[in-house]
N, C-alpha and C positions, 0 to 999 in steps of 0.2 A: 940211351935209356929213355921210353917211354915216359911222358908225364902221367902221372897218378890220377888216377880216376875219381870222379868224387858223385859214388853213384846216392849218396846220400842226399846233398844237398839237391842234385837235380830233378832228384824224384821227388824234394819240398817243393822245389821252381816250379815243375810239373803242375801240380794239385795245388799250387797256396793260392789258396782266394782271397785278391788284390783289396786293399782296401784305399781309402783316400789319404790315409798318412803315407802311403809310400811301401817300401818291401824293408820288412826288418833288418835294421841295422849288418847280423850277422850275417842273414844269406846276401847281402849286398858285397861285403866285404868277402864272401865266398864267389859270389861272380864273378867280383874284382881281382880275385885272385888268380882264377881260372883265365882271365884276358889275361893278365900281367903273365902267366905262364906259359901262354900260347903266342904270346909277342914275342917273348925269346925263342922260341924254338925254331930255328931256321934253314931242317935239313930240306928241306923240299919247296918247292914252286908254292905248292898246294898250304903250307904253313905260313908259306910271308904271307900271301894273299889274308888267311886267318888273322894272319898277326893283325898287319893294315887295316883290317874292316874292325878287329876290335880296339886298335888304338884311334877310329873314326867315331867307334862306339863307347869307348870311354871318355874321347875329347866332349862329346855329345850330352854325356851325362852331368858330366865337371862342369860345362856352362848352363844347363837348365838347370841344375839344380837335383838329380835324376829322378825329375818329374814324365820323363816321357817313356822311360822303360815300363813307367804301367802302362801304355797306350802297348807295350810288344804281349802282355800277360793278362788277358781281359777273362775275370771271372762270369764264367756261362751257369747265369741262374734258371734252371730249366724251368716254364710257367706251365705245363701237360692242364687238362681240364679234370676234375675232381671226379675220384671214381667213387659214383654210388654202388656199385653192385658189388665189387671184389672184396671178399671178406678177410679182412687183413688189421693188425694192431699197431699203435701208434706209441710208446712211451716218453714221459714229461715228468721232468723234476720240479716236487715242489715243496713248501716248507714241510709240509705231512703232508703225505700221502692221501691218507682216506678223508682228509678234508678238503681236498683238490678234487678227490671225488662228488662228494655232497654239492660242495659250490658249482664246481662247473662241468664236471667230467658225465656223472651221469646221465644230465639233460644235455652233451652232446652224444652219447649214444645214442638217445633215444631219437634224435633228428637224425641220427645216420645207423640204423641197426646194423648196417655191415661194419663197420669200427668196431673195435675193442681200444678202450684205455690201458696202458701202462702207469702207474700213476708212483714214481718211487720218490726217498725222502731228499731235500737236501743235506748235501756233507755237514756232521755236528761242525759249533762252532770251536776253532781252535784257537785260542791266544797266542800262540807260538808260531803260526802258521799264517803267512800270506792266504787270504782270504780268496784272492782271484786262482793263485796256486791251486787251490781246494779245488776252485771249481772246473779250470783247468784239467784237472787229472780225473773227476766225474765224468767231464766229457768225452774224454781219451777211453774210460772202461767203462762206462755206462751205455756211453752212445746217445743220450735220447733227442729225441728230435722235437721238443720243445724246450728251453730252460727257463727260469724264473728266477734274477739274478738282482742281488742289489746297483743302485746304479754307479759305484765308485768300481765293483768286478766288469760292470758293463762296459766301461770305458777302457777297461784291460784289453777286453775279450774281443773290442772291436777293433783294437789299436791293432792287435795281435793278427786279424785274418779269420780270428777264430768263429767270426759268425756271419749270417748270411744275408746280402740285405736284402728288404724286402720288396723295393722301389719296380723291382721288374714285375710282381706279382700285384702291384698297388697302379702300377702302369697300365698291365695286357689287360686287368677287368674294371681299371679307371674307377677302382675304389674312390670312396669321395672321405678324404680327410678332415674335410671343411664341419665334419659333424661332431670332433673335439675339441675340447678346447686347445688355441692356438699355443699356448703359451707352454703346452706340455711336449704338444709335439714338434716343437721347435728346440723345445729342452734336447730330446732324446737325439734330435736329427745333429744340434749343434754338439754333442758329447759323443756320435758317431762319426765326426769328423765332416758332415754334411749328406751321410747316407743315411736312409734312418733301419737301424739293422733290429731294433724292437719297438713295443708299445706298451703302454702300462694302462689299465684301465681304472686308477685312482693316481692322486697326487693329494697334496695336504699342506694350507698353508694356516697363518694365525689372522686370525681379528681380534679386535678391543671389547668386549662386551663392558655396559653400564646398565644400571641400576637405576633408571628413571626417579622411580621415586625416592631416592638416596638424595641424590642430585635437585628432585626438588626441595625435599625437605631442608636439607641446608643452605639453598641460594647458590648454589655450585653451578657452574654453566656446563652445559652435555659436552663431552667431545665428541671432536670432531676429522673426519676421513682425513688420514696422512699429518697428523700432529709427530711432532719430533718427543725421542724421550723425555728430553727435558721438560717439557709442555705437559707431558703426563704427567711424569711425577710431577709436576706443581699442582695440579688440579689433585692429586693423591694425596698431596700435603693439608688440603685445608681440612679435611675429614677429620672429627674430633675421634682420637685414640685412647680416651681413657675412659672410655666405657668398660662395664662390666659385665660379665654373661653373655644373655641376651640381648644388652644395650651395646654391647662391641661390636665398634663397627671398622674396619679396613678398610685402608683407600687404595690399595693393587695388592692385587694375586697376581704372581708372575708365572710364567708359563712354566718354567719349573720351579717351583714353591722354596727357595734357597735363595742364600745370597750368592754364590757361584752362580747359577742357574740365572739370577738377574741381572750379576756382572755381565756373564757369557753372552746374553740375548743384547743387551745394548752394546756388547762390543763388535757381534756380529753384525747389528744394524750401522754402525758404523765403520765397519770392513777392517776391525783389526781383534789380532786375536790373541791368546795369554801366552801365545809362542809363535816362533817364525815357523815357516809354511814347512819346512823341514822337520819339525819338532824337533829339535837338537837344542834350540837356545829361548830360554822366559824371555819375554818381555813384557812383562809385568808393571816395572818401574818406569816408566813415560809418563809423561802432565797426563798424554788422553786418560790412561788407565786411571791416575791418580782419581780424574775430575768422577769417573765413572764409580769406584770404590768410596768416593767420598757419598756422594749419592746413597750406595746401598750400606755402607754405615749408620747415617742417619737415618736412613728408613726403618733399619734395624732397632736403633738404640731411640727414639720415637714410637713407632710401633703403627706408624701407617702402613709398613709392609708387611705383608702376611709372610710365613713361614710354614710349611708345612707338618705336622706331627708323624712322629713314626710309626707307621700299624703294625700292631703286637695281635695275632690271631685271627679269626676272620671274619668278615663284613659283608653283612646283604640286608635285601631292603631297605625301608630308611633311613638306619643307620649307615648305608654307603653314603647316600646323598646328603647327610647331615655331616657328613666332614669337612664337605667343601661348604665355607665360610659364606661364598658367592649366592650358591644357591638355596641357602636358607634365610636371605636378603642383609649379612650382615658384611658384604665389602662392596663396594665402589664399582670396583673396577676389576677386571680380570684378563689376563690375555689366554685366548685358546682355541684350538679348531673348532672345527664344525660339530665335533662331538658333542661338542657343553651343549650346543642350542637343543640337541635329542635331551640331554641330560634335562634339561632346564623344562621341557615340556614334557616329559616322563615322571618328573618329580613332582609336577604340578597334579598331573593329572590322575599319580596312584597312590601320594602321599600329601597330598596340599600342602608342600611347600614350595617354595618359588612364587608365590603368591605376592608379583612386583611387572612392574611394568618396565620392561628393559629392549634394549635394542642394543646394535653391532655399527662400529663404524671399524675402518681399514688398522691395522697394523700399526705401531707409531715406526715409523721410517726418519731416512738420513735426508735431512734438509737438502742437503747438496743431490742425493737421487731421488724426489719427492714421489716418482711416479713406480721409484721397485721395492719389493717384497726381500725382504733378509731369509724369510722362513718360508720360501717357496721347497718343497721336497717333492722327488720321484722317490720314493724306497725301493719299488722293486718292478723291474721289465720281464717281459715275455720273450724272448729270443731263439733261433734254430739256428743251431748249429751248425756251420761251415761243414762236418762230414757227418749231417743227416743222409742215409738214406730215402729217409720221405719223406720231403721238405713241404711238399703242397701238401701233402696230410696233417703237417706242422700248420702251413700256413690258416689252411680251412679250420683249424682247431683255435686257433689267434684270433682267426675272426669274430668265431663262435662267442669267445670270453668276452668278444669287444663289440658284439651284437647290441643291438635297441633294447631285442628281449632280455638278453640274460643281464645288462643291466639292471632292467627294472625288475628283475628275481632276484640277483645279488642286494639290491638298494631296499628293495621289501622283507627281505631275509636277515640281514644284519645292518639296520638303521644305525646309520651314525658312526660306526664302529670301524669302519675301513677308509676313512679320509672322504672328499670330493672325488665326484667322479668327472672321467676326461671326456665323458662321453657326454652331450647336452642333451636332454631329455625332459621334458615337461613331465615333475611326478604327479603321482594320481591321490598323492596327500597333500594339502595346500602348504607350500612354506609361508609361514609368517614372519619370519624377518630377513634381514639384507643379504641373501647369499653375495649380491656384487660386493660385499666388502673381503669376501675370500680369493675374489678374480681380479678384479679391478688390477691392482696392480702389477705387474710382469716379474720376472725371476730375476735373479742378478745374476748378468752375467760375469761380476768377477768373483761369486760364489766358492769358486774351485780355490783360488786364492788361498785361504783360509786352510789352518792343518786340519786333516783329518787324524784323530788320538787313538790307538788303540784302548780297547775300552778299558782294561788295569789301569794305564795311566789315567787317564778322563775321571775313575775313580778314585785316583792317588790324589792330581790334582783339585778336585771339587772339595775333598775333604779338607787338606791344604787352607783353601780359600773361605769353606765357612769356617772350621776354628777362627784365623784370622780376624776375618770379619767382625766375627762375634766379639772376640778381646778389644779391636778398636771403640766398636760399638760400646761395650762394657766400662770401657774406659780405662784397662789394665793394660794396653799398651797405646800409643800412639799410632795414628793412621800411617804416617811415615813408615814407623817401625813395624808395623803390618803388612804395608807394600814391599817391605824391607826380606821380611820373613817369608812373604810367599815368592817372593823372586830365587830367595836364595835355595827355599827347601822342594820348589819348582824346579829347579835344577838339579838337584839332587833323586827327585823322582825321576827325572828324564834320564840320566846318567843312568839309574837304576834297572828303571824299564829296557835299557839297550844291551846292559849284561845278561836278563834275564830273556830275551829277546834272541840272544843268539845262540845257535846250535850247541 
């Protein structure tokens, strides 16, 4: 009897575009299988021979590691020169559509009138649903030959084969990379495994902003670039809190205005997180956590740290910028992107408030990595797909977004509102405070480390932790008995999340 053919797998072998992780586990085991079936087979001369070259070719793989079967299956990225004249359409997933249009899409028609844009939405989001899944199967019936992906799907998508890199296209026309910042695309090249298979033309980290005159007025000494949290909160601490009104003053607004949200921020600067990297098990109850909640207790039950109010209907004008505590000069201290410093000069300039003299210094960071960033983010890559058809129309459209120009259209167009850009460009508005306190520092690379939550839990837990909080703070239960209660009913949501979680 003939062995079984396995026209499936081979027509993957065929077409998979190799990446540097290696050939997925399954078609491995399916090659493997394929040798091991054809080493027994031994009617004919013509079989042992088969057999022997693939028991040479399995011994081969077993001691490297089967590092060298990618040197037998080398993905051919074609680099063709860009066709201006053939009038042809190009489709690209993005969060919406007709705003993919406005931002980037139409001013690349109009530099190539032979294009047409496809411009469709990406897949809603699903709580129930592997997120890279989603986007996986877009690509499968979509097709499009740009995608716009977050970067924990991007690390999927590249593991998988699924995308294209772009190093041959960055190679033949000696693109010069040297004009982003490094630290973004080192990010993308290091979560591709060392290809870089997309680009993202923003990223987004935190700085410290202060209140000069806050700081003078009390004798309080300015902070200063890469202070550890403890070091902040103390300087947080001497701000007197029992003002009233307009005399209330706060010594930190945290970047999410909560006590979870200040937990979470100082325990990611210190690389640990309110569960194992699995999410299956709290670990809540450890000294570090302890020292960390005991902190935002006190800050609480004190009232140097700010908290957020919940908005009931809706805000514009003034009344937006008069919520945040910060910019009407009555806190300290604040942690927040680059947005606040637009906020802080837009509030100034069309409501006269913010009327203080303040400046940015770095992030507070882990004494032990003085020189990385905890809150370094990519959110979302530009990528083409491993079965575009037309990839250099893909790529020519990448570059477009990631142009001199259509930066300085995007940066003039929506100020402040879309993070840092990766792209270095001298604006034609003067910055007046420290953007190097947004660069300065490098990304962490044990980032990945840390669980990623789906958002139900993320929202089970934070609730969880401010109740808690609050009660220690209040003094109706003990700090123990609060770390106590959020370890236990932490697990209880995890457990939960996992029933409702499966099919």
């Amino acid at each position: 009897m003939r062995p079984k053919r396995f026209p499936d797998w081979e027509k993957e072998l065929k077409h998979f575009p190799l990446n540097p992780k290696g050939v997925p586990p399954k078609l491995m085991n399916s090659v493997e299988e394929r040798i091991a079936m054809e080493a027994t087979t031994k009617r004919s001369r013509g079989k042992v021979w088969v057999a022997a070259a693939a028991l040479l070719l399995a011994s081969a793989i077993l001691f490297t590691q089967r590092e060298p079967i990618l040197g037998l299956f080398k993905q051919e990225v074609k680099t063709p020169q860009f066709d201006v004249k053939t009038e042809r359409s190009i489709k690209v997933q993005w969060v919406d559509g007709m705003s993919f249009m406005s931002r980037y899409g139409n001013a690349f028609i109009i530099q190539y009138p032979n294009m047409d844009v496809d411009a469709i939405n990406s897949p809603p989001y699903d709580p129930q649903k592997d997120r890279a899944v989603q986007f996986e199967e877009l690509i499968e019936k979509e097709k499009p030959d740009v995608v716009y992906v977050p970067m924990e799907v991007y690390k999927k998508l590249a593991d998988k084969g699924l995308l294209l890199p772009l190093d041959p296209f960055i190679q033949k026309e000696k693109y010069d990379l040297g004009v982003f910042q490094e630290s973004v695309v080192e990010t993308i090249r290091d979560s591709g495994g060392g290809k870089l298979y997309g680009m993202a033309p923003n990223f987004s980290t935190q700085a410290l902003y202060y209140n000069k005159s806050l700081f003078d007025k009390y004798g309080v000494p300015y902070p200063t670039d890469q202070m550890s949290w403890e070091d902040v909160l103390a300087l947080a601490q001497r701000f007197p809190a029992n003002g009233q009104g307009e005399d209330r003053v706060y010594g930190l607004i945290p970047y999410s205005a909560s006590p979870y949200g200040t937990a979470e921020s100082i325990g990611r600067t210190k690389g640990i997180g309110l569960t194992d990297a699995d999410v299956s098990k709290m670990t809540a109850n450890t000294d570090a956590w302890r020292s960390i909640f005991q902190f935002v207790a006190d800050g609480v039950k004190k009232g140097w740290l700010y908290e957020s109010k919940p908005l009931t209907g809706s805000i514009s004008g003034a009344d937006f910028y008069k919520r945040n505590p910060f910019l009407t000069g009555n806190a300290a201290m604040m942690v927040s992107t680059n947005s606040t410093a637009n906020d802080l000069i837009q509030a100034k300039q069309r409501y006269n408030l913010a009327d203080f003299a303040w400046d940015i210094v770095t992030e507070p960071v882990d004494p032990a990595k003085p020189n990385v960033s905890s809150t370094f983010r990519i959110d979302e890559i530009y990528a083409i797909p491993a079965n575009s058809e037309n990839a250099r129309d893909g790529w020519e459209l990448i570059k477009s977004i990631h142009s001199e120009a259509m930066t300085r259209k995007v940066s003039s167009s929506y100020t402040g509102n879309f993070g840092l850009y990766s792209r270095k460009f001298e604006s034609r508005t003067p910055i007046t405070y420290r953007l190097e306190a947004f660069t300065m520092l490098r990304p962490d690379d044990q980032a990945s480390s840390l669980a990623i939550m789906d958002r139900p839990l993320y929202t089970s837990l934070s609730a969880i932790v401010n109740e808690e909080m609050k009660s220690a703070a209040a003094g109706t239960k003990s700090l123990d008995d609060a770390i106590g209660a959020i370890q236990q009913r932490g697990q209880t949501a995890i457990e939960q999340a996992k029933v409702e979680k499966k099919p």
